[in-house]
N, C-alpha and C positions, 0 to 999 in steps of 0.2 A: 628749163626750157620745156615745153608741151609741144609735141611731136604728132603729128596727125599719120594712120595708115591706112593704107589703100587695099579697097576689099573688091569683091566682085559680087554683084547684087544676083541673087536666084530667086529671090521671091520678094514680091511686093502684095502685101495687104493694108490700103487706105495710105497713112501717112506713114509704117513700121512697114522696112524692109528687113528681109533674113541677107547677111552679106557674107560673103564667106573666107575668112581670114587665115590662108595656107592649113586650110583642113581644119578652121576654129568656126564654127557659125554661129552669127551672131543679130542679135534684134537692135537695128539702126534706126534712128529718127528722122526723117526727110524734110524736118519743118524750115530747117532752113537752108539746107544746102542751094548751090548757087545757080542750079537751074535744072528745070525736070528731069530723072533717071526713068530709065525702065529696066527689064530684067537683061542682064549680060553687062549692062555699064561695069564701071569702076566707079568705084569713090572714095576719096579720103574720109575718112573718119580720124573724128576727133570727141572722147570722151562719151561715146553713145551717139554723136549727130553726125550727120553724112555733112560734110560743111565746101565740097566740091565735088563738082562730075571730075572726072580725068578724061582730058580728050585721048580721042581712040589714037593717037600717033605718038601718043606718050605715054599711054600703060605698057609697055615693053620696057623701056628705060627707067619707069618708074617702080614697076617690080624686079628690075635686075638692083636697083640701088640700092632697095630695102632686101633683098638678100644678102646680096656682101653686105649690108652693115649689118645685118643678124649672124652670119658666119663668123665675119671678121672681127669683128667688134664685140666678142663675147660679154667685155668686162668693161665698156664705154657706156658711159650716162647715156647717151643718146639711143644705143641698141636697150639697154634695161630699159626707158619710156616708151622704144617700139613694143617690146615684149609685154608692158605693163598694159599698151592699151590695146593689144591683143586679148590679154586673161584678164581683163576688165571686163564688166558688167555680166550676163546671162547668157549662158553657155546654152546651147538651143540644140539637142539631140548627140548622137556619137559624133565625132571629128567625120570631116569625110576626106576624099582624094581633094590631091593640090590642085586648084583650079588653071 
């Protein structure tokens, strides 16, 4: 199963956003995500491409369920693919605070 997770955009240059994945930052592709981001959105990503905005009434419930399934789930297929496409691609400066 491929597992998409949800970052929080700080910076947009042309189509590469920098997104910030619980203090992991990360260079996103905006080519296809499902409708225009700007700085502070959310978005899932999936494999390097932003592939949804997260509406703002659902980024709360949306980052509470990817922590309990990173806590809880230490040793579930599912949390290893969130964790995998966290430390996936190009790590972009020090970690910073949780957003």
């Amino acid at each position: 199963m491929c597992l998409g997770v949800p970052g929080k955009v700080v910076e947009i240059h042309d189509t590469i956003a920098t997104v910030d994945f619980w203090g992991v930052r990360r260079q996103v592709k905006l080519d296809i995500v499902d409708e225009p981001v700007k700085v502070g959105d959310y978005i899932l990503n999936h494999v390097g491409f932003a592939i949804r905005r997260i509406p703002e009434e659902s980024i709360a419930e949306t980052l509470s369920l990817y922590e309990m399934l990173m806590r809880e789930a230490e040793d579930d297929a599912m949390a290893g693919d969130v964790r995998s496409e966290i430390s996936a691609g190009s790590e972009i400066g020090e970690p910073v605070g949780k957003s």
